[in-house]
N, C-alpha and C positions, 0 to 999 in steps of 0.2 A: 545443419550442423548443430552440435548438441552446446548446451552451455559449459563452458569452460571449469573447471571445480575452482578455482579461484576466484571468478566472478561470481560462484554461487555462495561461495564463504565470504565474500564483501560484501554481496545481497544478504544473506541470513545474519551478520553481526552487524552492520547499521538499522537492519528493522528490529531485530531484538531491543539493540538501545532507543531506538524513537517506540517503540513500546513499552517499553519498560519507565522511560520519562518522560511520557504524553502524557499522561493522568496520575495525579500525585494518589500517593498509597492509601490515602482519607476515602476517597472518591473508585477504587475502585471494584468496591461493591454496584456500581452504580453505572459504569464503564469500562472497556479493554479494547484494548488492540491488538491484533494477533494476524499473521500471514500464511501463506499457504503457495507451496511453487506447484507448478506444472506446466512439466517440458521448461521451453528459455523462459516462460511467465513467471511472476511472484505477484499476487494479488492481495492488497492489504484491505482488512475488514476490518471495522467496528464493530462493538458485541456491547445489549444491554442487555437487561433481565426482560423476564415477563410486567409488562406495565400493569399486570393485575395483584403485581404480587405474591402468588401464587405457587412462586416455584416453577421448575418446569425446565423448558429448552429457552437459553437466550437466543434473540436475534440475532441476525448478522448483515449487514449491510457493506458493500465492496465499496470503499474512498477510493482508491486505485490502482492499476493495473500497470504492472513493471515488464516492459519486454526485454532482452540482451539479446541486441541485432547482431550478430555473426558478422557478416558483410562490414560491417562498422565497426566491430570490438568497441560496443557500447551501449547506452540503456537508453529505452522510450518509455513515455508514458501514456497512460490513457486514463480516458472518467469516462461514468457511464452512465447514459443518458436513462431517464425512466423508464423508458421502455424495456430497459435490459440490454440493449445494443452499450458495443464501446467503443469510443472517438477518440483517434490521436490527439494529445496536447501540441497543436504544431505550435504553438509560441516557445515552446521549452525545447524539440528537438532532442538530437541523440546526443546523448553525453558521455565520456569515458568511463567517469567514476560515478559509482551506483548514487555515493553521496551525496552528487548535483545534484540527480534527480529527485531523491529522496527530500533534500534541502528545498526545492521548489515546489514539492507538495505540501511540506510543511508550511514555506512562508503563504500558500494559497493566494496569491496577488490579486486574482478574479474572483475568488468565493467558490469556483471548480467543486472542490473535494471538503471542504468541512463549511459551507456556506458563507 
């Protein structure tokens, strides 16, 4: 079943705002955060520049991966290991409101998603 458009508008305005107010506007030449959905997923990236300076393409590395489980009318999370695999967060489970989830990657209690 597809994501609901309502859930996907409470998923795109609380990552806009924890985007927009994770890295103050000084710093973010330097830093960004920005997401990207597909199908029920929303996966939030990190973005720096070239460490050379240089110009170019910034990097992007994935913090976390947002599911909206159907079955549950609710959101999971996941991190993802080096390898490039992604592992459920079972400590945090499915949540109703995107926000939870959102709010538990934020607070990172483990180190998970931003060390």
């Amino acid at each position: 079943m597809a994501m609901l458009e309502i859930k996907r508008a409470e998923a795109t305005r609380d990552l806009r705002d924890f985007c927009e107010h994770r890295v103050p506007l000084a710093y973010r030449d330097q830093i960004r955060y920005i997401f990207e959905f597909r199908g029920n997923d929303v996966t939030l990236f990190e973005r720096r520049p070239p460490w050379d300076g240089r110009g170019g393409e910034w990097t992007r590395l994935a913090i976390a991966r947002f599911r909206y489980e159907p079955a549950a009318n609710g959101w999971s999370v996941s991190w993802q290991r080096a390898n490039g695999r992604w592992l459920p967060c079972d400590w945090i489970g499915i949540k109703p409101r995107f926000g939870d989830v959102l709010g538990e990657v934020e607070c990172d209690v483990h180190g998970t998603f931003f060390g």
